[in-house]
C-alpha positions in Angstrom: -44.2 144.5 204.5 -45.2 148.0 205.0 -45.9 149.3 201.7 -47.8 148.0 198.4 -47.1 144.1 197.2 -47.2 145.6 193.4 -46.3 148.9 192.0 -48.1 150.6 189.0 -44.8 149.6 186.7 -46.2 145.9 187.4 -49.0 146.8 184.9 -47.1 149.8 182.7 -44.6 146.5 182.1 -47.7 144.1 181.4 -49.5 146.6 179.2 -45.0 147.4 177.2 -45.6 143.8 176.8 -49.0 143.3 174.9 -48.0 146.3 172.7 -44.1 144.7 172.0 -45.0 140.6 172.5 -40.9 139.7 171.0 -38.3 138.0 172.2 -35.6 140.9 171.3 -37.9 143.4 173.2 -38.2 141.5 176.3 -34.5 140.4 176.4 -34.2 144.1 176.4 -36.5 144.6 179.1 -35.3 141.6 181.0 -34.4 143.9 184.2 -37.6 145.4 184.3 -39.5 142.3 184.3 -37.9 140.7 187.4 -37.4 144.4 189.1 -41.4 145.0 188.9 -43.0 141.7 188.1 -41.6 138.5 189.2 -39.6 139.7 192.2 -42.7 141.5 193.7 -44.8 138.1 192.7 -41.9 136.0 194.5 -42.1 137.9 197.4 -46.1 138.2 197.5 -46.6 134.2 197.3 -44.1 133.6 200.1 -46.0 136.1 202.1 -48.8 134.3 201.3 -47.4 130.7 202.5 -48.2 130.9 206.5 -51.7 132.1 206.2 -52.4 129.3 203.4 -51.4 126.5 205.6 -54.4 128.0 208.6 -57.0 127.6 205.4 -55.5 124.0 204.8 -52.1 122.0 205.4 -52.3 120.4 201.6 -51.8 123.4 199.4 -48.8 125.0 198.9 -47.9 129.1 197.9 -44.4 128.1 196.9 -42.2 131.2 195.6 -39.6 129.4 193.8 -38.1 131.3 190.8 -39.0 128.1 188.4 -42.1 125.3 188.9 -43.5 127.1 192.0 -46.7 128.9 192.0 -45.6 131.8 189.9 -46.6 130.3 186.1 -43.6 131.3 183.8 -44.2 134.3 181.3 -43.3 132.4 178.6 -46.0 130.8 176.1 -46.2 127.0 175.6 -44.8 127.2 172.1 -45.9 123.8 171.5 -49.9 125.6 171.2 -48.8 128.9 170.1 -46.3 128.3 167.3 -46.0 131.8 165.2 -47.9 133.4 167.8 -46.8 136.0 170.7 -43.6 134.9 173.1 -45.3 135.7 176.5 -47.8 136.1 178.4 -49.2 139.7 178.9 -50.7 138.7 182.5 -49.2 137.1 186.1 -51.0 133.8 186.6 -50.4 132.5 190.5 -51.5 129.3 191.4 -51.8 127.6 195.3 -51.7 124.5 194.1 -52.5 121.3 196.3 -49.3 118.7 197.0 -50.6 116.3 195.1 -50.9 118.0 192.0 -48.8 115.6 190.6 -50.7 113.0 190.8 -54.1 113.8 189.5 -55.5 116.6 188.6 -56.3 118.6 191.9 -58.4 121.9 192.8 -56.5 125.2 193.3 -56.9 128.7 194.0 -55.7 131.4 191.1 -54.9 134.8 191.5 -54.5 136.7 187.8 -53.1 139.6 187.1 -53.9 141.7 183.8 -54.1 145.4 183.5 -58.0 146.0 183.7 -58.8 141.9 183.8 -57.6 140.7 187.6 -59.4 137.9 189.2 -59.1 135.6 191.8 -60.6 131.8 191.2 -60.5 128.6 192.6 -61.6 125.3 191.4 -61.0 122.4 188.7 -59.9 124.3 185.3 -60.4 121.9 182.1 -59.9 118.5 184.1 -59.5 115.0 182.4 -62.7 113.1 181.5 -62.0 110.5 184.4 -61.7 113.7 187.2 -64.6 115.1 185.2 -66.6 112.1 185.9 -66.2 111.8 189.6 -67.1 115.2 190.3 -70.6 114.8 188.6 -70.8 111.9 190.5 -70.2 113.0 193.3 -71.9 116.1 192.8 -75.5 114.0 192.3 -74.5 111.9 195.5 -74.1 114.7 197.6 -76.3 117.9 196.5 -77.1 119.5 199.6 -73.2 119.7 200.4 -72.3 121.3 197.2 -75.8 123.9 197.3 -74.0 125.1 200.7 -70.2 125.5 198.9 -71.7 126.7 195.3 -75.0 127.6 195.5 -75.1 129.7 199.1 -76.6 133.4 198.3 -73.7 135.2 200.2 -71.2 133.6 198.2 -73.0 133.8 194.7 -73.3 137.4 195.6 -69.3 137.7 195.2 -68.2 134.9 193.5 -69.7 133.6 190.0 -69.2 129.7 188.5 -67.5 130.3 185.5 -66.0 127.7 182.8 -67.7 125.9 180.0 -70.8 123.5 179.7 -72.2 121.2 177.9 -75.5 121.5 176.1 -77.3 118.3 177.3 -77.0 117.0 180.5 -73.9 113.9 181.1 -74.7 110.5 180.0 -76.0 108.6 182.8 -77.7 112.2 184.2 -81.5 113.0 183.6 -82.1 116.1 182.3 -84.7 116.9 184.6 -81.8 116.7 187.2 -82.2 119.2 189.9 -78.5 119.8 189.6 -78.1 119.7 185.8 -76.9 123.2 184.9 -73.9 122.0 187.7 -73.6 118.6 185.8 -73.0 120.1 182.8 -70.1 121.6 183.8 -66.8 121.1 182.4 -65.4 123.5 184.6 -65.9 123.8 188.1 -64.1 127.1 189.1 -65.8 130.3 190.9 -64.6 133.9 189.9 -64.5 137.0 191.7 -63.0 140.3 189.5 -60.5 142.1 191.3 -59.7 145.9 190.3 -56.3 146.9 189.6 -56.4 149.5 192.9 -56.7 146.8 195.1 -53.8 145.0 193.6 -52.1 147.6 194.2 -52.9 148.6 197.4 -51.0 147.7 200.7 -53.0 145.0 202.2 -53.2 143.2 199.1 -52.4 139.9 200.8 -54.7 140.6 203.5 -57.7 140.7 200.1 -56.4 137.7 198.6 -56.5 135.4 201.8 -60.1 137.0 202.7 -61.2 135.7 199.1 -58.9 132.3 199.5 -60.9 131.4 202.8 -64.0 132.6 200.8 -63.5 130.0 198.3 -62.1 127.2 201.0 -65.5 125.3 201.2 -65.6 124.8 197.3 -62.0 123.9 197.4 -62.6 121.1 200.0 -65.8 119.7 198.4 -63.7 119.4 195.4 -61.3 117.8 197.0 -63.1 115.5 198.6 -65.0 114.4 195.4 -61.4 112.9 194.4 -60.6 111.7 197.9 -57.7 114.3 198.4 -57.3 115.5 201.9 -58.2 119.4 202.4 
């Protein structure tokens, strides 16, 4: 593709919508959003597909209109009842193929006028994963120092998510690894600024940061015995 992935209406639409979060005003606006928002998103994550599968085989950029990687705009009204319809933001996820199955690292690219990021990771996982990631974590430190920990990547990428305030039952809390252990999220974060979404080589950026974030991926992964 010669020019840009995304167009400055991608975020004039995303910035319509936090100011006009109804259903009658995006029904309205309904051409707009698949004009400059999802069909540009469709198009970038298929772009994305070949390149994905040289950082790993096992996760998939699948542009599919509905359950691919592009997360729908609308809410879960199930934990925003009375609240606003959509989302203001583009959430793309390269999610592993065996997603469905437990709950499995990916990388995440989010779009938000003056809030992108790129992250990859575990994101709020379920007490069992949550358990054999510590685990893991203590049985192999000096593995997930060199995916986590390594200077050049810390100077990019931050670990971001929440924490507990006392180490894990069944941790010490003189642990050398207990600020990691405390994690309840094991995702790393890198801003991204809206020019650079916007720019040509935008894929070319987002695979650079995807290979970036590869060896936390695959320690992940390997912590739940998923192939990488």
């Amino acid at each position: 593709m010669a020019g840009p992935w995304f167009r400055p209406a991608l975020f004039r639409f995303l910035r319509d919508l936090a100011r006009n979060n109804r259903r009658e005003w995006f029904l309205a606006q309904r051409e707009r959003y698949e004009q400059d928002v999802r069909g540009p998103a469709l198009h970038f994550i298929a772009a994305l597909a070949h390149p994905l599968r040289r950082v790993s085989p096992h996760v998939v950029a699948n542009p599919a209109r509905v359950g691919g990687s592009l997360f729908r705009v609308q809410r879960d009204t199930r934990f925003h009842r009375g609240g606003a319809p959509y989302k203001p933001w583009v959430g793309i996820r390269l999610y592993h193929e065996r997603r469905r199955d437990v709950h499995a690292p990916a990388f995440y690219l989010h779009l938000e006028p003056g809030a992108c990021f790129i992250a990859a990771g575990l994101w709020r996982p379920e007490a069992p994963v949550l358990k054999r990631v510590r685990g893991f974590i203590a049985d192999n430190p000096d593995a997930w120092r060199r995916a986590a920990h390594a200077p050049a990547f810390r100077r990019d990428f931050r670990l971001g998510g929440d924490s507990l305030v006392r180490a894990p039952g069944g941790f010490p809390a003189d642990h050398p690894l207990v600020e990691d252990l405390k994690r309840k999220d094991f995702i790393a974060v890198q801003d991204v600024a809206d020019s650079e979404v916007l720019a040509p080589g935008f894929d070319r950026f987002a695979m650079a940061r995807v290979r970036r974030l590869a060896p936390l991926v695959d320690y992940l992964c390997a912590a739940l015995d998923l192939d990488f």
